[in-house]
C-alpha positions, 0 to 999 in steps of 0.5 A: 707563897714563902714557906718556913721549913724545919731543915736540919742541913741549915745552921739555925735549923730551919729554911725558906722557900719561895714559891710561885704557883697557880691553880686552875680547874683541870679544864684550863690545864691549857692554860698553864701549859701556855704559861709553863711554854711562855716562861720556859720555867716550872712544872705542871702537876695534877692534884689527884684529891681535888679537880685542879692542876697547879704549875708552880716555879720554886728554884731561885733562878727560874723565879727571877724569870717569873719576876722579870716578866711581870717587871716587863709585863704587869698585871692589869687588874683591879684586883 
């Protein structure tokens, strides 16, 4: 997911942000505990108005984490 966010500290007004986040049923929060402990990068939060849980990575540095394993390990999916 990229964001374009009003931000008054950057020159022309505004920033960009990436984000890598997935969201699963509160009954896989396993899941993403794994993810989260294979990586070694992002958080884990529960989403208090719906039954789901999403870890999301969003610092440049550890993106390039997320990317180099999916580089390494791609996805298999028809998808």
């Amino acid at each position: 997911m990229m964001a374009i966010r009003k931000n008054i500290k950057c020159l022309i007004g505004y920033s960009v942000q990436v984000v890598f986040q997935v969201e699963l049923h509160k009954k896989d929060r396993a899941i993403l505990e794994l993810i989260k402990s294979t990586l070694g990068v992002g958080i884990i939060t529960d989403k208090k108005t719906r039954a789901t849980v999403n870890y999301t990575v969003s610092c440049i540095r550890d993106l390039k984490v997320v990317i180099a394993h999916f580089d390494k390990y791609p996805l298999i999916t028809k998808k």
